[in-house]
C-alpha positions as a Markdown table, in Angstrom:
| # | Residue | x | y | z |
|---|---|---|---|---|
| 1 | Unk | -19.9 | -177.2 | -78.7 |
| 2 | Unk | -16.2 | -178.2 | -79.2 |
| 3 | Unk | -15.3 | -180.1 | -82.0 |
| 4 | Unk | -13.7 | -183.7 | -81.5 |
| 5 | Unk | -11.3 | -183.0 | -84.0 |
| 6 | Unk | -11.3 | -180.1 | -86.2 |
| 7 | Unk | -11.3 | -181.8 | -89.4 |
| 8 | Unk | -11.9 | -185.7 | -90.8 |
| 9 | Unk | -11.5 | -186.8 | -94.7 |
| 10 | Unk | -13.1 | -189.9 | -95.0 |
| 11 | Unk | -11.2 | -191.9 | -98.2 |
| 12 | Unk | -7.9 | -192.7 | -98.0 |
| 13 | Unk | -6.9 | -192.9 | -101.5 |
| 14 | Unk | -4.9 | -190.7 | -104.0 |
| 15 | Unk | -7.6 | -187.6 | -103.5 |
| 16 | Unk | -8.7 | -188.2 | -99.9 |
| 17 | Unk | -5.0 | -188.1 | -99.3 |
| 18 | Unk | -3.9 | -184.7 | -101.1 |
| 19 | Unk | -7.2 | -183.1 | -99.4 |
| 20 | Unk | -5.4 | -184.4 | -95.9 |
| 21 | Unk | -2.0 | -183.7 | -97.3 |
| 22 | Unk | -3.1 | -180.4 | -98.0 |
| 23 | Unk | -5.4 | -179.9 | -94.8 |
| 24 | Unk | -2.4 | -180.3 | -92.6 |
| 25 | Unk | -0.4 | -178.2 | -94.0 |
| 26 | Unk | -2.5 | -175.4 | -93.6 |
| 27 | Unk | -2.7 | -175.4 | -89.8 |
| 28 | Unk | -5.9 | -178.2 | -89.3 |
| 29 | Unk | -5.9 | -180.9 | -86.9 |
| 30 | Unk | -6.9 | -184.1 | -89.0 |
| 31 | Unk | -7.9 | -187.9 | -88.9 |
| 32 | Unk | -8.2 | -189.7 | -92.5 |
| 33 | Unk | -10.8 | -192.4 | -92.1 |
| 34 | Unk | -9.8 | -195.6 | -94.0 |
| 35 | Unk | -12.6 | -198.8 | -94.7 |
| 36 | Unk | -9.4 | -201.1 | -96.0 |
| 37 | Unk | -6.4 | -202.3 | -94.1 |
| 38 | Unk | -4.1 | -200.0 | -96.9 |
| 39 | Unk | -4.1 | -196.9 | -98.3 |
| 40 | Unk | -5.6 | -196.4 | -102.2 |
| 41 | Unk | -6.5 | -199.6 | -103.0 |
| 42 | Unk | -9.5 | -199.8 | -105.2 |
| 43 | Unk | -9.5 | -196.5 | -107.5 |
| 44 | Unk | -6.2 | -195.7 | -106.9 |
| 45 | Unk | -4.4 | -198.8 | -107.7 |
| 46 | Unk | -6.5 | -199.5 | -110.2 |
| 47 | Unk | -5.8 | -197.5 | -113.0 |
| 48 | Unk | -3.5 | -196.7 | -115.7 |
| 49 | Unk | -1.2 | -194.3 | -113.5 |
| 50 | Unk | -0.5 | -191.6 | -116.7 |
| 51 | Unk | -0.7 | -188.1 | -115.8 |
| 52 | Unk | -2.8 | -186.8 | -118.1 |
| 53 | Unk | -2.0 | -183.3 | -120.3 |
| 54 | Unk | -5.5 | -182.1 | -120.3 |
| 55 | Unk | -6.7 | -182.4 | -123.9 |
| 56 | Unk | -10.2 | -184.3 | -123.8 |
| 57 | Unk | -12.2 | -182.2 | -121.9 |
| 58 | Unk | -14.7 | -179.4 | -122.1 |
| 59 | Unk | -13.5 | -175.6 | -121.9 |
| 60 | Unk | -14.1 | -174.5 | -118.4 |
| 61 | Unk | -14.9 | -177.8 | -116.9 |
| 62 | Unk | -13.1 | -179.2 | -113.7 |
| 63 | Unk | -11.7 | -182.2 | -115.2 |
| 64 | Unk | -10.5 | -179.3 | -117.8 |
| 65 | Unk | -9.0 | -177.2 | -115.3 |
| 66 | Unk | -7.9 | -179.2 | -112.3 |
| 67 | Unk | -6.2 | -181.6 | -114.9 |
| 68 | Unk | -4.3 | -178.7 | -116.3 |
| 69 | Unk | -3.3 | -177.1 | -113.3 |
| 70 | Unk | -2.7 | -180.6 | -111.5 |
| 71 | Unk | -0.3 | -181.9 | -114.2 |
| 72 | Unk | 2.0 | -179.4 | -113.4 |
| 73 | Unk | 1.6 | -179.6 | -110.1 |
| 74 | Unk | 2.3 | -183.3 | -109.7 |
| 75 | Unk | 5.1 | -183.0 | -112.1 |
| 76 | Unk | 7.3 | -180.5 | -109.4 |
| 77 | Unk | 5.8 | -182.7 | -106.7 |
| 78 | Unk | 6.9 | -185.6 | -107.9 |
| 79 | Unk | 10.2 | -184.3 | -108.8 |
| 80 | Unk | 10.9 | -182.9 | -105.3 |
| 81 | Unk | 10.0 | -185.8 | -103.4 |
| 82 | Unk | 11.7 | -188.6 | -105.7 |
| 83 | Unk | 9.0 | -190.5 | -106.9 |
| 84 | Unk | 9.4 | -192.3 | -109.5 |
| 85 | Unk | 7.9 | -190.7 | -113.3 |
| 86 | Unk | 8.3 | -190.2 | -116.3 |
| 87 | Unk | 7.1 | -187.8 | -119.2 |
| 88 | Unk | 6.6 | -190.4 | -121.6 |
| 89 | Unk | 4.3 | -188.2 | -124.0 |
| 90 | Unk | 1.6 | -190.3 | -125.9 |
| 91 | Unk | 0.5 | -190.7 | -129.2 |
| 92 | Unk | -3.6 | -190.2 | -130.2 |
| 93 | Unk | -3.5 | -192.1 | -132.9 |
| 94 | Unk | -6.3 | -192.5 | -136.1 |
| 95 | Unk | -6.1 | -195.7 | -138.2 |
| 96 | Unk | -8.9 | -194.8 | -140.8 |
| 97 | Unk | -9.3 | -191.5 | -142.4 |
| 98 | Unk | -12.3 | -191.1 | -140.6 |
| 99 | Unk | -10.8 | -190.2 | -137.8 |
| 100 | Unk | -8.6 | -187.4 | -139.3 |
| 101 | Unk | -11.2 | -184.9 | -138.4 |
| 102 | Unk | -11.8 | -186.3 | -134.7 |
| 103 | Unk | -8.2 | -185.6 | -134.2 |
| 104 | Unk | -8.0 | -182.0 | -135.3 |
| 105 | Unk | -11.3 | -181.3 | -132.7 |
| 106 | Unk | -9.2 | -182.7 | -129.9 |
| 107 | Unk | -6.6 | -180.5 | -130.9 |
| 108 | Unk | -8.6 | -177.6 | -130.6 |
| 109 | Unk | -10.4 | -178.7 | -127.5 |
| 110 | Unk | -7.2 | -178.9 | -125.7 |
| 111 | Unk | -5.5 | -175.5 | -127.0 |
| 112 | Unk | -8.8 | -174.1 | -125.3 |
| 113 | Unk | -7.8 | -176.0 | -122.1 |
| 114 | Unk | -4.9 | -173.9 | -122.3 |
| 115 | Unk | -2.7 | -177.2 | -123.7 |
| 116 | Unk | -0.6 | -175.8 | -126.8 |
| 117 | Unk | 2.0 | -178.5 | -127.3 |
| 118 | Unk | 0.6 | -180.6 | -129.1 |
| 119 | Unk | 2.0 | -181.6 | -132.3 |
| 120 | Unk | 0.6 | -183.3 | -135.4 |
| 121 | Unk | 2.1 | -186.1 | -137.0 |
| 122 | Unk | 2.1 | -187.5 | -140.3 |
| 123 | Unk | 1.9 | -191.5 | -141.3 |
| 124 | Unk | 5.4 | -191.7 | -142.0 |
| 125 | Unk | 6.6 | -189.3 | -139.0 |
| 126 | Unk | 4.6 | -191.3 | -136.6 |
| 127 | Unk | 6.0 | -194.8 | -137.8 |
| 128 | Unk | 9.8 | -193.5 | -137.9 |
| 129 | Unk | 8.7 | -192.4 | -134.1 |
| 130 | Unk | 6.7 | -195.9 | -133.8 |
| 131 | Unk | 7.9 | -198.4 | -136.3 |
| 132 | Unk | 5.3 | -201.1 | -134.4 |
| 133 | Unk | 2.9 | -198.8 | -135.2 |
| 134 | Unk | -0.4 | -197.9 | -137.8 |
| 135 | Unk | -1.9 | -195.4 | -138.2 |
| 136 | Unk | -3.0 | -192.8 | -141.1 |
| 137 | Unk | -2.0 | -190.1 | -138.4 |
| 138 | Unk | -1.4 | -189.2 | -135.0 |
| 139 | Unk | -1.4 | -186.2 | -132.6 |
| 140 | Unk | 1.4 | -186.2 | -130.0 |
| 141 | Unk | 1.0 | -185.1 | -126.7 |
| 142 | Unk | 4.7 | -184.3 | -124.9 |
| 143 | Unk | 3.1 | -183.5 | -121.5 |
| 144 | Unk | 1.9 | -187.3 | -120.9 |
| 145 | Unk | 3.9 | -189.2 | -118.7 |
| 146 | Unk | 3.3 | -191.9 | -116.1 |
| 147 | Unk | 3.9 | -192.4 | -112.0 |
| 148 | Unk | 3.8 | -194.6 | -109.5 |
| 149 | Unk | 0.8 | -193.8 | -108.1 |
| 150 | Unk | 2.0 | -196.1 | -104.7 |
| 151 | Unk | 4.3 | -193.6 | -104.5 |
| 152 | Unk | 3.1 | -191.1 | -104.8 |
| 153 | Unk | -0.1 | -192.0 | -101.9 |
| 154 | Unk | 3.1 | -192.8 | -100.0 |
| 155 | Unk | 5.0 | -189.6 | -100.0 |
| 156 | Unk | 1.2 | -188.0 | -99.7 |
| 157 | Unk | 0.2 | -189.3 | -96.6 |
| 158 | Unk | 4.0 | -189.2 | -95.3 |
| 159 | Unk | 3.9 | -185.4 | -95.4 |
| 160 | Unk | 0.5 | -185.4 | -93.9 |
| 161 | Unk | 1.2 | -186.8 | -90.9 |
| 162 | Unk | 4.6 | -184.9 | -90.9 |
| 163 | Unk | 2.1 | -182.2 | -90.4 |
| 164 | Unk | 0.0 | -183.9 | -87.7 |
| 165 | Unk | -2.5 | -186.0 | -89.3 |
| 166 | Unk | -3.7 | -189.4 | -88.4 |
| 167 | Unk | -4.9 | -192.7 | -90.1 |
| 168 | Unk | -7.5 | -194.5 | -89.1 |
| 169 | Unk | -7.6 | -197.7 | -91.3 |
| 170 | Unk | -10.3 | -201.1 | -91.1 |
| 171 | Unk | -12.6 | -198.6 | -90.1 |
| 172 | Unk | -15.9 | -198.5 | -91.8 |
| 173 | Unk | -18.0 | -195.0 | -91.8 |
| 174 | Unk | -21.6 | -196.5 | -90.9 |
| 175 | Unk | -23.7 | -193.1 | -91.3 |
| 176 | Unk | -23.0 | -189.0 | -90.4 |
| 177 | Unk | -25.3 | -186.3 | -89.2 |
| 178 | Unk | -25.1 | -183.0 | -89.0 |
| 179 | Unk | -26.2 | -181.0 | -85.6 |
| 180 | Unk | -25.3 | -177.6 | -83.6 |
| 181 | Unk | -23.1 | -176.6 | -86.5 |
| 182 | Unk | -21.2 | -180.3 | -86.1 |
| 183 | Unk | -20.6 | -183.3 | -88.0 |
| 184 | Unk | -20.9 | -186.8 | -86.3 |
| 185 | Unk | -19.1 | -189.3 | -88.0 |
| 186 | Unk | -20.3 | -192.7 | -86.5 |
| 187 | Unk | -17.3 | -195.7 | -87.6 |
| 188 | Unk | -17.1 | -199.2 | -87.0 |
| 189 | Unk | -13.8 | -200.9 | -86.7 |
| 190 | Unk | -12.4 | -204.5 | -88.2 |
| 191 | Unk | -13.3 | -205.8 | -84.2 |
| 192 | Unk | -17.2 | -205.2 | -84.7 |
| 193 | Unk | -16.1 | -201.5 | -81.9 |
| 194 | Unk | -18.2 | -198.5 | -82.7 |
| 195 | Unk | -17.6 | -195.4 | -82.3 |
| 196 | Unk | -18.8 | -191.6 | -82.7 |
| 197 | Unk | -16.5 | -188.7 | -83.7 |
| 198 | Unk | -17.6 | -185.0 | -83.7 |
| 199 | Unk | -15.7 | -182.5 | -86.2 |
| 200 | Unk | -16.1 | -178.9 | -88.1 |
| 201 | Unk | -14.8 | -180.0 | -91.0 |
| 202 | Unk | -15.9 | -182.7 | -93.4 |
| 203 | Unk | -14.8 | -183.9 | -96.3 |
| 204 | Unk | -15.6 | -187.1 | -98.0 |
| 205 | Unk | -13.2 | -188.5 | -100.3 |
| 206 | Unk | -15.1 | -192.1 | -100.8 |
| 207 | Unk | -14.8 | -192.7 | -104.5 |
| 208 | Unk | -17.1 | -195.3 | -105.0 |
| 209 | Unk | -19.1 | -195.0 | -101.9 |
| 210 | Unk | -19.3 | -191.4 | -101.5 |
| 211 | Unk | -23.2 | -191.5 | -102.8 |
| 212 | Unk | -23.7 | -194.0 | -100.2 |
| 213 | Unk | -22.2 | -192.1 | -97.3 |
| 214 | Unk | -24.2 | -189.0 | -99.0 |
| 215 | Unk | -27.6 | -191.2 | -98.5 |
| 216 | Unk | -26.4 | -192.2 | -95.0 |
| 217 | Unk | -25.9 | -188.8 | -94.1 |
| 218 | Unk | -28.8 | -187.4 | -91.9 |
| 219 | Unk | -29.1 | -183.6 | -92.4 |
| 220 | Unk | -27.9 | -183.3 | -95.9 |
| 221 | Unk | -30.1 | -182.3 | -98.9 |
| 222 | Unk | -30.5 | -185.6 | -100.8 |
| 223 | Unk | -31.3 | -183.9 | -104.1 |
| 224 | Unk | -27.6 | -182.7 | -104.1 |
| 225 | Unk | -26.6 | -186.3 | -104.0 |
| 226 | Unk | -26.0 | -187.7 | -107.6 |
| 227 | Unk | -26.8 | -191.0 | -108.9 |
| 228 | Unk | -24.4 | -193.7 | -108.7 |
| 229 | Unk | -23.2 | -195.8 | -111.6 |
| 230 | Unk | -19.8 | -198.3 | -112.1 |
| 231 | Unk | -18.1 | -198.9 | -115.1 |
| 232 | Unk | -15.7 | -201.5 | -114.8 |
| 233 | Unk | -12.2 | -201.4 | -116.9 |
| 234 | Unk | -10.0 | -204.4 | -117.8 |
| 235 | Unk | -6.7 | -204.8 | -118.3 |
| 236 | Unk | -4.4 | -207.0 | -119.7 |
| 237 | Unk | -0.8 | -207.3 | -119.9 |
| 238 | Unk | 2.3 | -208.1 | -122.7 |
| 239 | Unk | 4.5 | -210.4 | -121.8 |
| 240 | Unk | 8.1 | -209.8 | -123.6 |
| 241 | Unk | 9.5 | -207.0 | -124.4 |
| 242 | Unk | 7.3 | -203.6 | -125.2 |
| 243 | Unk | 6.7 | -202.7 | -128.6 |
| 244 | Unk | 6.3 | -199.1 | -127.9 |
| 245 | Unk | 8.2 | -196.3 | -126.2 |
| 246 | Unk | 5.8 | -194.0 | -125.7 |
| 247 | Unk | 1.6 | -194.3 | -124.9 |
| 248 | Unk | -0.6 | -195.3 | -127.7 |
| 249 | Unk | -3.9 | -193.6 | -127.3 |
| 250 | Unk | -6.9 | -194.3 | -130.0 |
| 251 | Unk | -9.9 | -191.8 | -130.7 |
| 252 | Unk | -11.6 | -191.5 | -127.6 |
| 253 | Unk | -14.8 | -193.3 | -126.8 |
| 254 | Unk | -18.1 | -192.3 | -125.1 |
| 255 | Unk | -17.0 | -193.6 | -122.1 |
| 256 | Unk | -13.7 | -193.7 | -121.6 |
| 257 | Unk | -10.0 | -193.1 | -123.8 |
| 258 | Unk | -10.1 | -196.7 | -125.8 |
| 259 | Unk | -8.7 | -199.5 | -125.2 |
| 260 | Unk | -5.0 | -198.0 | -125.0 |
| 261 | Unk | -1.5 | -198.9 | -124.2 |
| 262 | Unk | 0.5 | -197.4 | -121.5 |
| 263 | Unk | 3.6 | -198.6 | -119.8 |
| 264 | Unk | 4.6 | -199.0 | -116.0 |
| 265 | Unk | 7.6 | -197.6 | -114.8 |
| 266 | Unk | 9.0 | -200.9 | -115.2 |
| 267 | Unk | 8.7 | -200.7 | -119.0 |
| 268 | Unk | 6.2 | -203.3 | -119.2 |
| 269 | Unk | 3.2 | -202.5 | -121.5 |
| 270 | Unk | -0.7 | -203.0 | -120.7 |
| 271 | Unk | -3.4 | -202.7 | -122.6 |
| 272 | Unk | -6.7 | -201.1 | -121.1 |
| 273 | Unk | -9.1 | -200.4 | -119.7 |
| 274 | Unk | -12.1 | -201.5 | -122.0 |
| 275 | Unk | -16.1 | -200.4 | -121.0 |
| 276 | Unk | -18.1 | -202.4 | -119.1 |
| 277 | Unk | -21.1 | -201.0 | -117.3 |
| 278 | Unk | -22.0 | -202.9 | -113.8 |
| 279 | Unk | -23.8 | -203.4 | -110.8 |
| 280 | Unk | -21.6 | -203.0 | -108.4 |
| 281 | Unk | -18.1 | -203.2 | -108.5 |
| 282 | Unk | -16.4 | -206.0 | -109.4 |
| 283 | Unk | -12.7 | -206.6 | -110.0 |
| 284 | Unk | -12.8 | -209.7 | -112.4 |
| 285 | Unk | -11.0 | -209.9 | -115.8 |
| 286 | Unk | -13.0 | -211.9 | -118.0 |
| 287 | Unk | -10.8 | -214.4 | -119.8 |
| 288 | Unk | -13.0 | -214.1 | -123.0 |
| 289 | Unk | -13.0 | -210.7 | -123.4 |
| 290 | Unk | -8.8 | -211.4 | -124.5 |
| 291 | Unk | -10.4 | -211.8 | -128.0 |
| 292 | Unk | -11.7 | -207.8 | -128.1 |
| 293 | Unk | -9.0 | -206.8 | -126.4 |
| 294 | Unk | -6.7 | -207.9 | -129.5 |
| 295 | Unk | -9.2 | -207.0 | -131.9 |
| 296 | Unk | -9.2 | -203.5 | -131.0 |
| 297 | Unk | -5.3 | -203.6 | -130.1 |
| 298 | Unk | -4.6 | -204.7 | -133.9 |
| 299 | Unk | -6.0 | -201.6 | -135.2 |
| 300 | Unk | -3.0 | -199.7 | -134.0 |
| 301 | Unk | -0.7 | -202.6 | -133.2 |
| 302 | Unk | -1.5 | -205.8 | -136.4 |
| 303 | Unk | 1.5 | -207.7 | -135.2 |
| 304 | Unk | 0.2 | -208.2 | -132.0 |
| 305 | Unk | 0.7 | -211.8 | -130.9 |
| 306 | Unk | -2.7 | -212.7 | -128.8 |
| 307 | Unk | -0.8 | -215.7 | -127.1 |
| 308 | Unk | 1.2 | -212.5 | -125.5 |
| 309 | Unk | -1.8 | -211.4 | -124.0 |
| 310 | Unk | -2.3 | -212.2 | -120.1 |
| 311 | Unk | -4.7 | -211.3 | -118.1 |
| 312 | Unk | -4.1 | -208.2 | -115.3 |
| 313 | Unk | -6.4 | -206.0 | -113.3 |
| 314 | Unk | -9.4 | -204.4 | -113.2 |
| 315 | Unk | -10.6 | -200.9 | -112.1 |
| 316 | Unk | -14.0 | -199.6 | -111.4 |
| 317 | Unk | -14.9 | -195.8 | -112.4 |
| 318 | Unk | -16.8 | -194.0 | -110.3 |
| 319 | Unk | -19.8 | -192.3 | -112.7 |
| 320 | Unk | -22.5 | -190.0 | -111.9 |
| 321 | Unk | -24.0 | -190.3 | -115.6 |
| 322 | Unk | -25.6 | -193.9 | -116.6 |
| 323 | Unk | -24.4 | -196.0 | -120.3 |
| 324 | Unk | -26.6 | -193.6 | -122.2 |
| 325 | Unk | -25.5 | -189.8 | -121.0 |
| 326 | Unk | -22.2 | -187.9 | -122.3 |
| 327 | Unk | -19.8 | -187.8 | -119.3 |
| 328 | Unk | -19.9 | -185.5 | -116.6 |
| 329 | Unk | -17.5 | -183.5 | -114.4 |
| 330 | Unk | -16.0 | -183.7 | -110.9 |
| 331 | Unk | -18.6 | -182.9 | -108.8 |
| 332 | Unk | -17.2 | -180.7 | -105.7 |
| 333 | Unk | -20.2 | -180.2 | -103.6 |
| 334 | Unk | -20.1 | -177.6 | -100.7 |
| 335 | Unk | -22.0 | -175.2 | -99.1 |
| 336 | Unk | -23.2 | -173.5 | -101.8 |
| 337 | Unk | -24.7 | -176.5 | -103.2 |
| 338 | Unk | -25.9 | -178.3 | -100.0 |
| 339 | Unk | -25.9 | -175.3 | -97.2 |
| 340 | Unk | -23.7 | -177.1 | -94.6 |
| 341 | Unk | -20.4 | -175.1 | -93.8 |
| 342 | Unk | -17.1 | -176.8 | -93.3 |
| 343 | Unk | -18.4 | -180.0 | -95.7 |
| 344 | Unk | -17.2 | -180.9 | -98.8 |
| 345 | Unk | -18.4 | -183.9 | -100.7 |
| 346 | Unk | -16.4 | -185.3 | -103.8 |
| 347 | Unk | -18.8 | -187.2 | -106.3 |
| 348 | Unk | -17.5 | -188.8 | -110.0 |
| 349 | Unk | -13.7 | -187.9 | -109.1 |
| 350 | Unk | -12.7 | -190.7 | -112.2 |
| 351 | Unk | -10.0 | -189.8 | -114.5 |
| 352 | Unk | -8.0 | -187.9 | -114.0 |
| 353 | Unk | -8.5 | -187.4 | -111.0 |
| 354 | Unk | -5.2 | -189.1 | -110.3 |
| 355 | Unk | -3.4 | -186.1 | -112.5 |
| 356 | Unk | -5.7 | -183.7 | -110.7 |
| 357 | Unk | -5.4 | -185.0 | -107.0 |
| 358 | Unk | -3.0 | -182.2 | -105.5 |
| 359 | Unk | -4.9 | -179.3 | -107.2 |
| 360 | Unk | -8.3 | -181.3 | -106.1 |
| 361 | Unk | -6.4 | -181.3 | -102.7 |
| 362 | Unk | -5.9 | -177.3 | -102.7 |
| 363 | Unk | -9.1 | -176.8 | -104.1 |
| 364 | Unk | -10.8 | -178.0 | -100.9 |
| 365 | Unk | -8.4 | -176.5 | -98.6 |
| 366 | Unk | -9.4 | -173.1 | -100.1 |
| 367 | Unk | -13.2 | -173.7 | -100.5 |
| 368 | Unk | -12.5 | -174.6 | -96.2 |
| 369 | Unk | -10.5 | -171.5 | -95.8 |
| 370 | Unk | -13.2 | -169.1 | -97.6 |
| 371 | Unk | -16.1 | -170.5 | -95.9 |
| 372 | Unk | -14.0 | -170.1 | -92.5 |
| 373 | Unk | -13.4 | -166.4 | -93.2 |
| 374 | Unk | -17.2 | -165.9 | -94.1 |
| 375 | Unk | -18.7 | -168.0 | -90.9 |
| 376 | Unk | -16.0 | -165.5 | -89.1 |
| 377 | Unk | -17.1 | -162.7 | -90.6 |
| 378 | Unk | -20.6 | -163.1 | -89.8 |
């Protein structure tokens, strides 16, 4: 049977985009499947838009590796395509002793993740660097920086079309199956029209409704579909003038980095995101929660001003572990997890999977082109 198209990527933000990006420039024929009327806007635009060294996580993990390799990656891209960034480098900062020790295990966590420029810095060398700033000490991290993730989802699906890919946006993936060595991807579009498309290829890119396409998916092993679970993020914003030139990170939590301070290309600052386990996602900003937000800012930051505080965005993570599990990796499912060739299913792809999106993107490509030369081979 003959394919409609070789290959679809269902997702059109910052990932689904660098897998099409990358599809397309390897020879494939592809369509990009989009529910909105835009590219990248929940996950995507929803974020803190740093691109992340590498330090937090575990040796050997994906999030470890394909940040790593992904930094650098978007760095060059970034510069060769004029997108606006900056390496901003960020400060991990600890305000009680306590913390001394939780900074000196990141440290070493990150030299194993192949991240060796970090440098520690005392009270008074962090201050003269900060004077806004407390702390009892701080590890800095040169490789941070910040993009415009717009952008860069831009330039991304510029260049994929450049190399004959097509968007399909308002339209809603309803359910796939898998038959005669084919995917049918059935769609509905923002008229109510259906409509059925046959490819080879598959990849899903949904963020968070990629375990809902995997349980609408007829022919694929549900037990390789992971449980589904939001965290929702806050943000809020500083009106005036930034205190800080750099990122302010504090020790990590369970489930996320801290309620931290980055800066948009613009300058301004932003506080966030905070923890808050949903659902379903939701993109509200709680006008109370202004009150934690400043008591966890005033750790690092005591002359915040709360009045300065105003309220900004939200963001929802896409988790495969519930409240009570440590975090998990990226979960890149293929065929020798589920048994279907030509299908690749992203699950979890949170932070930083905006960092790690191009090397996510040529991580697929090559799981496609191996399982290609193996189908051939046999």
């Amino acid at each position: 049977m003959t394919a409609d198209i070789q290959t679809i990527v269902i997702g059109a933000g910052v990932v689904g985009l660098a897998c099409a990006r990358s599809l397309a420039r390897s020879g494939r024929e592809v369509l990009i499947i989009e529910q909105h009327d835009a590219i990248g806007t929940e996950t995507s635009a929803r974020n803190s838009e740093v691109i992340h060294a590498g330090i937090y996580y575990p040796k050997g993990s994906l999030k470890a590796e394909l940040c790593v390799s992904g930094r650098e990656m978007l760095y060059r891209y970034c510069a060769e395509n004029g997108i606006d960034h900056k390496r901003t480098g960020k400060l991990i900062v600890a305000t009680a002793q306590d913390q001394i020790d939780a900074l000196h295990g990141i440290k070493a966590k990150a030299h194993e993740n192949g991240v060796t420029d970090l440098v520690w810095l005392s009270q008074a060398e962090a201050q003269e660097r900060e004077p806004a700033l407390h702390c009892v000490g701080a590890l800095e991290s040169p490789s941070t920086g910040i993009v415009d993730s717009h952008q860069l989802m831009v330039t991304l699906l510029g260049e994929a079309e450049n190399h004959g890919a097509t968007l399909a946006l308002n339209t809603t993936v309803k359910s796939v199956s898998h038959e005669n060595g084919l995917y049918t991807v059935n769609t509905r579009d923002a008229d109510g029209e259906e409509m059925s498309l046959t490819c080879a290829e598959l990849i899903v890119a949904g963020g968070l409704h990629s375990q809902t396409l995997g349980r609408n998916f007829v022919g694929l092993p549900q037990n390789t579909v992971p449980a589904q679970h939001y965290a929702r993020g806050c943000y809020f914003t500083l009106s005036g003038k930034a205190p800080f030139s750099t990122l302010i990170y504090p020790a990590p939590e369970q489930a996320g980095l801290g309620i931290h301070l980055t800066l948009d290309m613009g300058g301004q600052a932003r506080f966030g995101p905070d923890v808050t386990w949903v659902n379903e996602p939701n993109y509200d900003v709680p006008e109370e929660r202004r009150a934690a937000f400043a008591s966890a800012i005033r750790k690092y930051y005591p002359d915040l001003n709360e009045d300065a505080l105003q309220t900004g965005y939200a963001g929802v993570r896409p988790k495969i572990q519930s409240p009570n599990e440590p975090a998990h990796d990226f979960m890149i499912a293929d065929e020798k997890l589920h048994g279907l060739n030509g299908l690749v299913m992203l699950y979890g792809i949170e932070s930083p999977g905006l960092t790690a999106s191009l090397a996510i993107g040529a991580t697929v490509t090559d799981l496609l082109v191996q399982h290609s030369k193996v189908s051939a081979a046999s």
